[in-house]
VOKOLBA-721121 format. One record per residue (C-alpha): y, z, x. Coordinates in Angstrom, 2 decimals. Each point is the difference from the previous one (the first is absolute). Last residue first. Layout:
BEGIN
+---------+---------+---------+
!       v !       w !       u !
+---------+---------+---------+
!       Y !       Z !       X !
...
+---------+---------+---------+
//
This chain:
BEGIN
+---------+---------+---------+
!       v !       w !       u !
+---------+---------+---------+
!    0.70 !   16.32 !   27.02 !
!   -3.81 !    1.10 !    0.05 !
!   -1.75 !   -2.78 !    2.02 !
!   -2.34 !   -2.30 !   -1.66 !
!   -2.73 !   -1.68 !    1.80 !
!   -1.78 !   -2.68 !   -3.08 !
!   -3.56 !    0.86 !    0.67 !
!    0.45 !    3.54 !   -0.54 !
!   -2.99 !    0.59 !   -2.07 !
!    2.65 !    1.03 !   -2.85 !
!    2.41 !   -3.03 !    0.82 !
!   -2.41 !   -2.52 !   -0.29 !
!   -2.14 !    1.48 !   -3.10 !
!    4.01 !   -0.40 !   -1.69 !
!    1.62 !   -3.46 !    1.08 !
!   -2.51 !   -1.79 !   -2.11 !
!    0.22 !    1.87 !   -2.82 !
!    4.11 !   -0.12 !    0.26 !
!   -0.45 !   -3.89 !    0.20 !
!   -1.86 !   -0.24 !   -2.85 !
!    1.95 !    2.32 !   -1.95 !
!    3.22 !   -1.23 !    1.10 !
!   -1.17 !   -3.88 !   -1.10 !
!   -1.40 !    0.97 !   -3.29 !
!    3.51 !    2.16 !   -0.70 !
!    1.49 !   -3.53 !    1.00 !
!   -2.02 !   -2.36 !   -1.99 !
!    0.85 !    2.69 !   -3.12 !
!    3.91 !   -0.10 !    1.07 !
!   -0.45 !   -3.70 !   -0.70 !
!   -1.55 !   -0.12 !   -3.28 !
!    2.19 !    2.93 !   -1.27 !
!    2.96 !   -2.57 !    1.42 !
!   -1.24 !   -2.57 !   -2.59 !
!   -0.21 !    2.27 !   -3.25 !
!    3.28 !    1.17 !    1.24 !
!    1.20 !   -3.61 !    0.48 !
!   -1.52 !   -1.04 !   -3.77 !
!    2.16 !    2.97 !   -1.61 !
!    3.06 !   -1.27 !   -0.24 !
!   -0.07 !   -3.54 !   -0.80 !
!   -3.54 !    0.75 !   -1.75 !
!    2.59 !    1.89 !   -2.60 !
!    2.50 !   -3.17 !    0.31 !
!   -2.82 !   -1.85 !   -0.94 !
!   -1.62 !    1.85 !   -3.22 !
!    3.93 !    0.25 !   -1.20 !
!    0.52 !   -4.15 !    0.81 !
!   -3.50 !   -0.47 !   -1.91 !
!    1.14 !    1.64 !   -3.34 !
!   -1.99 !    3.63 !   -0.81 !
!   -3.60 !   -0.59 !   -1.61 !
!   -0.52 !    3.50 !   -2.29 !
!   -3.63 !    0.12 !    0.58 !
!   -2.81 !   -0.19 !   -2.38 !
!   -3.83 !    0.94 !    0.90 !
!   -2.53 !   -1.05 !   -2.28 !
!   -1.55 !   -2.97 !    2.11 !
!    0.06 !    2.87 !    2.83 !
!   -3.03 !    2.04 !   -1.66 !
!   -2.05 !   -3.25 !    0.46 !
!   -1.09 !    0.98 !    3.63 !
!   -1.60 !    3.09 !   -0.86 !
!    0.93 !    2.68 !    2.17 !
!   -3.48 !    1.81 !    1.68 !
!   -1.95 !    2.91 !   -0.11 !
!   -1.83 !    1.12 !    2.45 !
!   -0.34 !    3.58 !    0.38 !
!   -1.58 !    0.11 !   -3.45 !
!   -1.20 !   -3.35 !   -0.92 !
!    2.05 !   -2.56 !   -1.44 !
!    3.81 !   -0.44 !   -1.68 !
!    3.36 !    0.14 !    0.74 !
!    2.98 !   -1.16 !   -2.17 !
!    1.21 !    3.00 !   -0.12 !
!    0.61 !    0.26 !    3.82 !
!    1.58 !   -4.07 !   -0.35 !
!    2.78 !    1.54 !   -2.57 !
!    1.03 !    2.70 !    1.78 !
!    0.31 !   -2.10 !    3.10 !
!    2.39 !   -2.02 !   -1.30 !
!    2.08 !    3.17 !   -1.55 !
!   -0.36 !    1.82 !    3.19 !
!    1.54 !   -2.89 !    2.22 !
!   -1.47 !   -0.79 !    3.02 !
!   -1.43 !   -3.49 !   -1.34 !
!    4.19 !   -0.39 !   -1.09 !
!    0.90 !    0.60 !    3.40 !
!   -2.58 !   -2.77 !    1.14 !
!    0.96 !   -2.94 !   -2.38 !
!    3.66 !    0.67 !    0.56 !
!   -0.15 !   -0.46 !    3.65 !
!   -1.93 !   -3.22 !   -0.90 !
!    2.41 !   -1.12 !   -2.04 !
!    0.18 !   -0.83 !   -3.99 !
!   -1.11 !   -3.40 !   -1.31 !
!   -3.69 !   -0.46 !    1.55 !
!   -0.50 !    3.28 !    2.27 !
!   -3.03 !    0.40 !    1.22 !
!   -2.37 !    2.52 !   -0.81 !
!   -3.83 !    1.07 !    1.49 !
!   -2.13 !    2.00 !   -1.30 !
!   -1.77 !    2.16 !    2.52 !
!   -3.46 !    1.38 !    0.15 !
!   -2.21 !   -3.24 !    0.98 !
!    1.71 !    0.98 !    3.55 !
!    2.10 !   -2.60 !    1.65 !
!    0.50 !   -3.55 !    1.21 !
!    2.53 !   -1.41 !    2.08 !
!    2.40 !   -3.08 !   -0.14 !
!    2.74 !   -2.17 !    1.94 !
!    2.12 !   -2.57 !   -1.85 !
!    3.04 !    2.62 !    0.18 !
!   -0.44 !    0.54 !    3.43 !
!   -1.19 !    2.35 !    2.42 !
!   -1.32 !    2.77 !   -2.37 !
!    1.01 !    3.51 !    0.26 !
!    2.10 !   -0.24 !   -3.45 !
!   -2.69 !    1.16 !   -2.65 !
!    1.71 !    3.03 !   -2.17 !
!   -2.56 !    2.87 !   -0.27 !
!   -1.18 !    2.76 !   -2.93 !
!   -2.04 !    2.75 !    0.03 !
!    0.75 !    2.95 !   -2.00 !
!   -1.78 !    2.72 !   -0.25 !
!   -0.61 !   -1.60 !   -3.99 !
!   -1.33 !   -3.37 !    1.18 !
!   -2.14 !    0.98 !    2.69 !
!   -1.92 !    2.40 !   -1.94 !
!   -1.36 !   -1.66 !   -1.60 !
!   -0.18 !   -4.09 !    0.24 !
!    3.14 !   -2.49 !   -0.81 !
!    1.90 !    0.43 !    3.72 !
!    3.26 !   -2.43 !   -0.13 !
!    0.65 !   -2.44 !    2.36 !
!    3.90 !   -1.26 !   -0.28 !
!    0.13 !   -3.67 !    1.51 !
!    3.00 !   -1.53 !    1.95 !
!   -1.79 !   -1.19 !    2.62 !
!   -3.48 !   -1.17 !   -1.12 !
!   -3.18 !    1.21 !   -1.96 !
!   -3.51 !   -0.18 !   -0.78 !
!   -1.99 !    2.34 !   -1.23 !
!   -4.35 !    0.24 !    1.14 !
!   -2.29 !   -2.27 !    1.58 !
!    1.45 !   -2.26 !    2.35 !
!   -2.06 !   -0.49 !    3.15 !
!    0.59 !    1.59 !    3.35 !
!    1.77 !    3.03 !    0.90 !
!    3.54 !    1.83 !    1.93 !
!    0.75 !    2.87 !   -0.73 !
!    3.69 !    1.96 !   -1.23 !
!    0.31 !    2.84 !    1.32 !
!    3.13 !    0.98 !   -2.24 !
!    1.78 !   -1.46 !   -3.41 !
!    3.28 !    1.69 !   -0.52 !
!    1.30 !   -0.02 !   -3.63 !
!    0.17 !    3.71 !    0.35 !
!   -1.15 !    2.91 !   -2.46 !
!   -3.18 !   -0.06 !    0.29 !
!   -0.67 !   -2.22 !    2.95 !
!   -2.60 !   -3.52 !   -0.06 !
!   -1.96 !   -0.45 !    3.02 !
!   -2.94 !    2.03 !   -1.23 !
!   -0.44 !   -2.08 !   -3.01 !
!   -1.12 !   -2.70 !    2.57 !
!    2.39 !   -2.66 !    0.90 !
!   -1.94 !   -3.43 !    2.11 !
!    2.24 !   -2.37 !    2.32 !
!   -2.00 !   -2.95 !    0.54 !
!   -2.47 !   -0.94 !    2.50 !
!   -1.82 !   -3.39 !   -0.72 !
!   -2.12 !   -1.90 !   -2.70 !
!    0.22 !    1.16 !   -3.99 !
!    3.24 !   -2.07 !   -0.39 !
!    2.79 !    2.32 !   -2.16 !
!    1.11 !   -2.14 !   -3.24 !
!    2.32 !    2.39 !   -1.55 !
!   -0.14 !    0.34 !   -3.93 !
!    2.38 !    2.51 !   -1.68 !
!   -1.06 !    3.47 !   -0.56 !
!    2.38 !    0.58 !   -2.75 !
!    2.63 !   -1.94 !    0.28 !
!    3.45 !    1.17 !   -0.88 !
!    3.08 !   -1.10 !   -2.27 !
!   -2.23 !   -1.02 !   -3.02 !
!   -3.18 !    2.07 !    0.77 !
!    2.24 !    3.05 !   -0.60 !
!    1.42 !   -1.10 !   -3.19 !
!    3.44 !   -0.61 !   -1.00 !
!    3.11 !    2.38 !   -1.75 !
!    2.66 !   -2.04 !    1.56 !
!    3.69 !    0.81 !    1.02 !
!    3.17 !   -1.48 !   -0.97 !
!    1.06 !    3.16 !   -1.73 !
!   -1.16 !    3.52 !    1.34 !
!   -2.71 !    1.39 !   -1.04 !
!   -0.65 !    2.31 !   -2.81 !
!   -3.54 !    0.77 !   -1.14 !
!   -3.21 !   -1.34 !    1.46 !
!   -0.16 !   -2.53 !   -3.21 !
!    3.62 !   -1.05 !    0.37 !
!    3.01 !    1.58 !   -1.23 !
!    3.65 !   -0.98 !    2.25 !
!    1.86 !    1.82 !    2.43 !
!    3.36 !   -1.83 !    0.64 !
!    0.92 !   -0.51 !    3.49 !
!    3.43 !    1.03 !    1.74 !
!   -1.05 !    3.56 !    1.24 !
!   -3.28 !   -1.69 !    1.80 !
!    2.50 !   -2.18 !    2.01 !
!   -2.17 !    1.20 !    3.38 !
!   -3.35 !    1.01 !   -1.23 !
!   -0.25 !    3.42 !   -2.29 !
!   -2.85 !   -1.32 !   -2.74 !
!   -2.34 !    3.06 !    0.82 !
!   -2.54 !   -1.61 !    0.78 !
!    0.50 !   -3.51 !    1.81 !
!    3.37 !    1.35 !    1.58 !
!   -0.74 !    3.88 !    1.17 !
!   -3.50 !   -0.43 !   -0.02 !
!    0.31 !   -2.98 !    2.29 !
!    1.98 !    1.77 !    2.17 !
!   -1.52 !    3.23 !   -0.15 !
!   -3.23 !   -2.09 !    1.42 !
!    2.37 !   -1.97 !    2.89 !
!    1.49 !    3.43 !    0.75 !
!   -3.54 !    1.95 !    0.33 !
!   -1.26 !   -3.11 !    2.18 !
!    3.48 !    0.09 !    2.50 !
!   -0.86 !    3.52 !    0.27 !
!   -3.71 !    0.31 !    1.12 !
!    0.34 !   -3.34 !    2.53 !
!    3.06 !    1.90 !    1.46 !
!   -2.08 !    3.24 !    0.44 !
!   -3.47 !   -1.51 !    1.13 !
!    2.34 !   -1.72 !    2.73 !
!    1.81 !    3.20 !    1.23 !
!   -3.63 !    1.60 !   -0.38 !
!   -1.38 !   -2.93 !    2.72 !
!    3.16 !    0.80 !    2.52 !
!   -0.39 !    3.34 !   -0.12 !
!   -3.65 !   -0.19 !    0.57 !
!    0.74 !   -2.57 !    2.74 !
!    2.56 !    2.64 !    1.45 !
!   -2.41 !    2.85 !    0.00 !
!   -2.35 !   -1.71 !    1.86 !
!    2.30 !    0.23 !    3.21 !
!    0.93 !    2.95 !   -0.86 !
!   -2.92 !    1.54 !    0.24 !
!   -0.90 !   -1.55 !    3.10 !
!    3.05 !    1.45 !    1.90 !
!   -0.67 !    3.69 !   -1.88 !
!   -3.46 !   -0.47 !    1.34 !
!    0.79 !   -1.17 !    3.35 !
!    2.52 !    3.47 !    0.38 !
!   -2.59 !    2.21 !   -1.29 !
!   -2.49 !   -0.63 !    2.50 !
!   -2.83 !   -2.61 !   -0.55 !
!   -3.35 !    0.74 !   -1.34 !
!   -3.15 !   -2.15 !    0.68 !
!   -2.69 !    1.52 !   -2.79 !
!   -3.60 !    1.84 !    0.17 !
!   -1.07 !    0.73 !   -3.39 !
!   -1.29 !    3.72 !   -0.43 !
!    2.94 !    0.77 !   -2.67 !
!   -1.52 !   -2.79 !   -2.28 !
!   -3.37 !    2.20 !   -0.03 !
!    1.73 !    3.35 !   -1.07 !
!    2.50 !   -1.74 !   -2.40 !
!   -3.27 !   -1.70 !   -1.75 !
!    0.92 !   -3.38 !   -1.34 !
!   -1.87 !   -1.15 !   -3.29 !
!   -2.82 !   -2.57 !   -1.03 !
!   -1.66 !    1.10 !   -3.10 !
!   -3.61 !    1.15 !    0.48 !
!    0.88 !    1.95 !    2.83 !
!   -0.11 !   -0.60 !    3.73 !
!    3.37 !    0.34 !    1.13 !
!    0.25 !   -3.76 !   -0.03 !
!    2.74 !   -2.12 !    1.61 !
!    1.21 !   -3.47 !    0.17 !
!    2.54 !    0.98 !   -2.63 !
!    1.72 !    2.18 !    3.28 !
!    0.41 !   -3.59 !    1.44 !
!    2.67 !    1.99 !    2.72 !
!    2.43 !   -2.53 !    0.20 !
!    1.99 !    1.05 !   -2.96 !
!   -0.25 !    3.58 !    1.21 !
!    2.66 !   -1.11 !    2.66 !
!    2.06 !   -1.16 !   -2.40 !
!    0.94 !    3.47 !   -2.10 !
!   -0.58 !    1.85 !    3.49 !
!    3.28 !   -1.78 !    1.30 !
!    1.44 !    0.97 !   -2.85 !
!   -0.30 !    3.47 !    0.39 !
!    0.18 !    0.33 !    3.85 !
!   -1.47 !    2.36 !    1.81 !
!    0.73 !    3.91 !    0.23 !
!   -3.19 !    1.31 !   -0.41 !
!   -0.08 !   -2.43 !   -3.38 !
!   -1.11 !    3.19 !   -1.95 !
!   -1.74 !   -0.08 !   -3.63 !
!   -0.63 !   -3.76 !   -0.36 !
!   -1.08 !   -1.10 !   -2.85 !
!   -3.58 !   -1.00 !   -1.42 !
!   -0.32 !   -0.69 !   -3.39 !
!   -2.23 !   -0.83 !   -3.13 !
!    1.16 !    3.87 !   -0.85 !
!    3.62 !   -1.37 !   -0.44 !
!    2.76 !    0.74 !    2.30 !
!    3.08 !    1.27 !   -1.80 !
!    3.49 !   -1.24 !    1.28 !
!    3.29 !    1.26 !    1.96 !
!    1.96 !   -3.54 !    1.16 !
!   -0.70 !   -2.13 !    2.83 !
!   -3.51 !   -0.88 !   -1.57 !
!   -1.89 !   -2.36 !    2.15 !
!   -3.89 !   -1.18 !   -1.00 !
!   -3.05 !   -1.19 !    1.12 !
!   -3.09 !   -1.52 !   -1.56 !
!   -3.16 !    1.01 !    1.99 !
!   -2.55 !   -0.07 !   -3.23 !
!    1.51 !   -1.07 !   -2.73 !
!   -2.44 !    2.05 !   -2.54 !
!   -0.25 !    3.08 !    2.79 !
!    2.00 !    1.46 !    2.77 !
!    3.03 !   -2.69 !   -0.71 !
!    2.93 !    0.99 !    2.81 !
!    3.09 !    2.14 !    0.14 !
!    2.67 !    0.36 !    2.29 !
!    2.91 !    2.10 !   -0.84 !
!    3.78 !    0.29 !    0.34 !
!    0.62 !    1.97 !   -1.85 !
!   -1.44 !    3.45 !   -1.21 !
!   -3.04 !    1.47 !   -1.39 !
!   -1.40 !    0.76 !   -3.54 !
!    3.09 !   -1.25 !   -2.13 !
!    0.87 !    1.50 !   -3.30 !
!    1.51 !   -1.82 !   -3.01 !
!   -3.09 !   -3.23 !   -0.02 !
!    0.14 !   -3.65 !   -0.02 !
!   -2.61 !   -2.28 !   -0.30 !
!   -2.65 !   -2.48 !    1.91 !
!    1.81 !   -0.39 !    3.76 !
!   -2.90 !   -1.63 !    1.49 !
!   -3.24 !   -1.49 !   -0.26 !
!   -1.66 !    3.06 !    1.64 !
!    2.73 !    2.16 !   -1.94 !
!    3.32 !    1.09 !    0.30 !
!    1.72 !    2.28 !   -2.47 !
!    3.55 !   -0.68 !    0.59 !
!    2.26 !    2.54 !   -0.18 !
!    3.32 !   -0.04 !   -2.53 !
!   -1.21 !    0.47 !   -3.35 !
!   -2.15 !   -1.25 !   -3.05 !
!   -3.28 !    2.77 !   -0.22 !
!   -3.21 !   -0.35 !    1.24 !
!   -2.01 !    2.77 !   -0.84 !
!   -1.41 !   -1.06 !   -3.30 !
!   -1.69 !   -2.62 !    2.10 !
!   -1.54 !    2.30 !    2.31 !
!    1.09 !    0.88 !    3.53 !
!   -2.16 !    0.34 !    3.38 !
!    1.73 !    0.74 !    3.58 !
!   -0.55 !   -2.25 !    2.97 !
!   -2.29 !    0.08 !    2.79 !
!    2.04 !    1.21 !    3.16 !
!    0.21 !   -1.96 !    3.44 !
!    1.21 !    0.90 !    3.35 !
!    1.61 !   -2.49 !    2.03 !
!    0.24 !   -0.84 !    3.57 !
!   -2.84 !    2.55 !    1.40 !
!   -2.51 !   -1.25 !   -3.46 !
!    0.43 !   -3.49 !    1.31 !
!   -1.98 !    1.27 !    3.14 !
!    1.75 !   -0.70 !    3.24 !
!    0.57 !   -3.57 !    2.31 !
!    3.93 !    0.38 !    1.44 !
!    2.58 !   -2.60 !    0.18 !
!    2.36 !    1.27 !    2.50 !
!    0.48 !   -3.14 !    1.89 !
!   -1.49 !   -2.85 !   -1.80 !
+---------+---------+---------+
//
């Protein structure tokens, strides 16, 4: 590790707590106002300019941050003031390895202490190894946002998709079909006012056996505003929903519901194969629409209108009742519509599946790759 030198953290990088703003304060504009648990709103000034390092001083204790662009550090924060000529990003994942949520500046809410941090003894490399590090990471983040972005747009075009044929009557030979009166209003001819319970099960019945390891979904693996179903566990027994491949799970309980959350089951092996989930969700399946269907219409405002009203229970923990679906109509399209939509969409609903192994993948491997390279375990030579 030729070069590498041992010196206080505080001799590397300098850190500065982070300015206070109010509510009122925070205005829409171009800076990001960055908090402990990140960027949090937008403001029309900027406090100090890109790019910047910034980690959690209190609530998320030791988070860390890179802006590239001008932002606003929050008063939760710590950022650094004066890199002394090192490496921005290289400092971004350095401070990842550092366990700063490990620490306690003594108070009676944990928080990080610029003074004490600055005392930490740290291997440093020379400028040349950390520009050859940081772009080493810097390609599996690239790599893992390139993902996030394809999986973000191929779901917003399967949702304006559906909206675009299932709700606002404009599917391919729309101009040739006769809009007729039905109870939701005008529809076009040949489809079906029907309802919900008759084209989709409501919690349908799985038998999951109680012995063995099976794939378990807290509420925590569900996304707000992605079908993507994350860290998924693995438990015993067989309390709780059921579901299989193919299966939209849909958060009932406050305030689950209205942020959002909302997954489309497709990490299982087979189609035979099952899993078990939170007592939280309710689960559909598609009986004569699709299952692609099924889940962009759980997304759907007007859906989930109707289940928030339903809600009822204790404050904080209210919950939709079950029987609000029996009065829920749908205008049924004709099969060979519902399948040429799946036709299209089912892939991307597919390939999100697969660029979400592969962001898992990067991550891991990136997380693995990064304590090695900062103790300089893994020799790197600039180049």
């Amino acid at each position: 590790m030729s070069g590498w030198l041992t010196l206080p953290l505080g001799e590397a990088l300098t850190f500065q707590r982070g300015f206070d703003i109010t509510k009122d304060e925070q205005r829409d504009g171009p800076y990001s106002v960055i908090s402990s648990s990140g960027p949090k709103s937008t403001h029309v000034e900027y406090k100090v300019r890109g790019p910047g390092v910034i980690i959690g001083r209190k609530g998320s204790l030791g988070t860390v941050f890179y802006s590239e662009d001008n932002y606003w550090p929050h008063d939760t924060t710590l950022w650094i003031k004066d890199f002394h000529g090192n490496e921005a990003r290289f400092a971004y994942y350095f401070l990842q390895t550092m366990g700063f949520e490990r620490l306690d500046a003594g108070a009676s809410n944990p928080s990080l202490n610029r003074n004490h941090i600055h005392t930490i003894p740290v291997r440093w490399p020379p400028l040349p190894v950390q520009r050859r590090i940081a772009d080493i990471l810097s390609a599996y983040d690239e790599l893992i946002e390139n993902c996030g972005r394809r999986i973000r747009i191929m779901e917003s075009i399967a949702r304006a998709l559906y909206r675009e044929w299932f709700v606002q009557f404009r599917f391919p030979g729309h101009e040739n079909a006769r809009l007729v009166a039905s109870p939701l209003g005008e529809i076009p001819e040949g489809w079906e006012v029907v309802p919900l319970p008759d084209c989709i099960l409501i919690n349908p019945r799985v038998p999951v056996p109680r012995e063995g390891e099976k794939p378990f979904v807290p509420m925590s693996c569900l996304s707000n505003d992605s079908m993507l179903i994350s860290d998924i566990e693995s438990r015993s027994g067989n309390s709780g929903s059921k579901f299989r491949n193919g299966d939209t799970l849909f958060a009932r309980i406050t305030p689950c519901l209205e942020n959002g959350k909302t997954g489309f089951v497709q990490f299982l092996p087979t189609t035979e194969a099952v899993a078990f989930g939170s007592t939280e969700f309710i689960v559909l399946r598609s009986r004569t629409v699709t299952p692609e269907f099924v889940y962009c219409l759980a997304r759907s405002d007007g859906f989930r209108g109707i289940a928030i009203k339903s809600m009822s229970g204790a404050t904080g923990r209210q919950r939709v009742q079950e029987k609000c679906f029996d009065n829920i109509r749908i205008s049924h399209p004709p099969i060979d519509l519902l399948e040429r939509f799946s036709g299209i969409v089912g892939p991307s609903f597919r390939l999100i599946q697969k660029l979400h192994h592969q962001i898992r993948t990067l991550r891991r491997t990136r997380d693995l790759l990064l304590p090695r390279l900062m103790s300089g375990q893994v020799e790197m030579k600039a180049g």
